[in-house]
C-alpha positions, 0 to 999 in steps of 0.5 A: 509516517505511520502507516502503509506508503502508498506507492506514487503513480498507483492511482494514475496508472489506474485512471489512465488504463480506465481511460484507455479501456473505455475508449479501446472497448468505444473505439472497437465496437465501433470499429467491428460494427462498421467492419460488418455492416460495410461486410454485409453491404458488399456481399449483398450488392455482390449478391443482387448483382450476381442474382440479375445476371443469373437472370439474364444467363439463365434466358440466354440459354434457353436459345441453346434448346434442346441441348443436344451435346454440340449445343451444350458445348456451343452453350458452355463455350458462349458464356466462358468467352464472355467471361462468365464461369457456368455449371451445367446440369442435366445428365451430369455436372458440365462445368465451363471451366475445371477450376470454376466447378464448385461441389453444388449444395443439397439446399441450393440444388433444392432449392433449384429443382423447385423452380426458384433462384437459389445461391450459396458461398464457399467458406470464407477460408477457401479459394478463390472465393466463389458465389453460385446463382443457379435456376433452372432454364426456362422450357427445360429440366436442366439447370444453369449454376453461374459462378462468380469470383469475389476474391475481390471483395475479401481482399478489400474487406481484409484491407479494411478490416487492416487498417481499422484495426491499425486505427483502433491501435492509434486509438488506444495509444493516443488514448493512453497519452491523453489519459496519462496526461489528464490523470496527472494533471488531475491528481496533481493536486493530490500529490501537492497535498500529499507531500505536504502531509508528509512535510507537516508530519515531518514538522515543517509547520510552515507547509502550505498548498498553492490556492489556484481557481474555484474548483473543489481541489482549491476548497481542499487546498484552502482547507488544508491550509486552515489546517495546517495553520491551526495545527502550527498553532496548537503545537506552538502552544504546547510548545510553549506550555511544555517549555514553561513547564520545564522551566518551573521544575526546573526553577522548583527544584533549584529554588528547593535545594537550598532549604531541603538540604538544610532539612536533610541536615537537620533531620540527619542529626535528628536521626542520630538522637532518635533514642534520646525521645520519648515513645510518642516524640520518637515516632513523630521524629521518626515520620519527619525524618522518612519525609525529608529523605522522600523530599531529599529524593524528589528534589533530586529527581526533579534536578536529574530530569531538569538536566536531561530536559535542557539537553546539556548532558554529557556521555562518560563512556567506557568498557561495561560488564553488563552481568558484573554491574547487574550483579553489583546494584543487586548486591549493594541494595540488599536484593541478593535473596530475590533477585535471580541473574542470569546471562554471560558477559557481552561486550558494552561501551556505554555510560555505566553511571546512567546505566547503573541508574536506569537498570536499578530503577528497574530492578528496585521497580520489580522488587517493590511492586512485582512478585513471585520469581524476580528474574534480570538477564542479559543477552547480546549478539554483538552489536546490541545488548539486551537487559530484562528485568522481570516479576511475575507480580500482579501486572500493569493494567493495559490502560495505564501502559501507554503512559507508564513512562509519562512523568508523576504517572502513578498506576494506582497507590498500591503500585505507586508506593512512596515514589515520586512518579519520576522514576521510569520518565529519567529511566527512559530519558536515560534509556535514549541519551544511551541511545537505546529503547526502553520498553514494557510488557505486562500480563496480570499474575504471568510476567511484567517484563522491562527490556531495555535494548542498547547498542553495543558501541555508542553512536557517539561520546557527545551531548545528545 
């Protein structure tokens, strides 16, 4: 197929990891938003809990007043056996318990010295995790710090956090599983199209997609199945239209042999009485004979190409010396003084007489229409060889390259001279019975170059 092959499953892959984006990034941001709030909730009841009974701590203490040393100890031992950690604060930091005597912040103690109920947490990376409520005693300057442990609720948040987040993972893949399978689904009928494009191209014209309900991919389908069959159609016509066309050369060719052969004749013994005439008869004579030998020619042609159109043509392979024959067409045809060859002898087995054919039509092409340094070489590396035959002419314009192999294709009279327009289609009919490729470049007044590339062993001695 011409063009870049899209690799299979590119666009399903992307369909399902869009799918899996959206409902991880959904399934997240839910998942985070309620892990804060639910955050948030629990530190604030820990909180307005821990704040009322600072409250109620706070009053009780104010029956250990004065706080002499023995009641602050009475003080500091009550509320350690009710199982409340306190900081005491008048002349110096009491704390009930060592290992609940948190350092008190700047802003809380602030906050405390001008009467109100303050609070601060220790970081979340520390423990035990600890929140403080202090205020200061009623009648007294000392101040009374509560301290609460909240470990509890960091490892029910952790716990939380834990499995939300091993639900976004099932999330996820149960997204990637229903993504996957909605894209295949879904791009299902992209596939079927695309294998029968490919099948069509492949010319099984009888190719034809399934037309399932009434959605937009059953109009495509439907579509493409009007396609498919006005193709089928078309190609069936031209089928038609080359065959007959075949045939008519064919039957114009076998139906002119007879007659032109007569001609040839004729004009054979014409020729040999040319002297005979007078000035104005032998010019006459002269044309006539120039166009039965075109005619002669033309006929031939079209029988060569009649040949190769029926399939029927055999391969006669032997041992070619690509130099030696390039050398002998040259020689044989006159060409010696303007043709240049260049290149060493390489190993070929081929057919030398279609060889011959297509490398003199070649060559005799650079001699009539191209100029300057006529120049036909050889190369090979042992399993191909390559013959190129170039002129530095005034070139082949680029909008008539494409069709320069096309039969009867003339570029213009001055390039066409008194041929019949067949001579480059046999060559590269020639060119692939040989099993090799035929091909042009042009450059006005730089090179024209005809390259013809062939294996150097056949594929096989048969018909094509």
């Amino acid at each position: 197929m011409a063009g870049r092959a899209v690799p299979p499953g590119r666009l399903r892959r992307r369909l399902t990891i869009a799918f899996v984006l959206v409902a991880g990034v959904s399934a997240g941001l839910l998942a985070g938003g309620s892990w804060l709030l639910l955050r948030q909730a629990q530190f604030d009841a820990s909180l307005h809990q821990a704040a009322a009974d600072a409250r109620y701590r706070l009053v009780l203490a104010g029956q250990f007043l004065p706080l002499t040393e023995d009641r602050r100890g009475e003080l500091l031992t009550s509320f350690e056996g009710s199982g409340r950690h306190v900081v005491l604060v008048d002349d110096g930091q009491h704390p009930s318990h060592p290992a609940y005597a948190p350092p008190l912040g700047a802003r809380l103690r602030a906050a405390v010295a001008e009467g109100q109920l303050g609070y601060e947490r220790s970081s979340p990376q520390e423990r035990p995790r600890l929140l403080v409520v202090g205020g200061r005693i009623p009648g007294s300057t000392a101040e009374l710090y509560v301290v609460t442990v909240e470990d509890d609720i960091a490892a029910d948040l952790d716990q939380l956090r834990t499995a939300l987040l091993a639900g976004w993972v099932l999330v996820v893949l149960l997204a990637a599983g229903v993504g996957h399978t909605l894209a295949r689904r879904t791009l299902e009928p992209v596939g079927r199209a695309s294998r029968a494009a490919r099948a069509l191209t492949e010319g099984l014209l009888d190719t034809r997609l399934p037309v399932r309900g009434r959605d937009e991919f059953s109009d495509w389908a439907a579509s493409f199945n009007e396609m498919a069959e006005a193709l089928a159609a078309k190609i069936e016509a031209l089928s038609a239209a080359q065959a007959r066309e075949r045939r008519f050369t064919a039957d114009v060719a076998h139906e002119l042999r007879t007659p032109v052969t007569a001609l040839v004749a004729a004009a054979s013994l014409l020729r040999d009485h040319l002297d005979q005439l007078p000035g104005d008869a032998r010019r006459a004579a002269e044309l006539l004979v120039a166009d039965v030998v075109r005619l002669r020619r033309l006929v031939e042609d079209l029988m060569e190409i009649s040949r190769l159109d029926a399939g029927r043509e055999r391969l006669a392979v032997a041992a070619v010396d690509p130099v030696a024959l390039l050398r002998a067409i040259v020689v044989a045809r006159g060409w010696s003084d303007r043709v240049r060859i260049d290149g060493a002898p390489v190993p070929l087995r081929t057919d030398p007489r279609r060889l011959e054919r297509v490398l003199a039509n070649l060559v005799a092409n650079a001699v009539e229409h191209g100029g300057g340094e006529l120049r036909a070489a050889v190369a090979g590396d042992g399993s191909r060889v390559v013959f190129e035959v170039s002129d530095q002419g005034p070139g082949i314009p680029a909008e008539h390259l494409p069709r320069l192999f096309d039969r009867f294709h003339k570029v213009d009279p001055a390039r066409s001279g008194r041929g019949s327009g067949l001579g480059l289609a046999i060559a590269r009919e020639n060119a692939h019975l040989l099993g090799g490729r035929l091909s042009v470049r042009s450059e006005p007044w730089v090179a024209t170059r005809f390259r013809l590339d062939l294996p150097a062993e056949p594929a096989s001695d048969g018909a094509r």
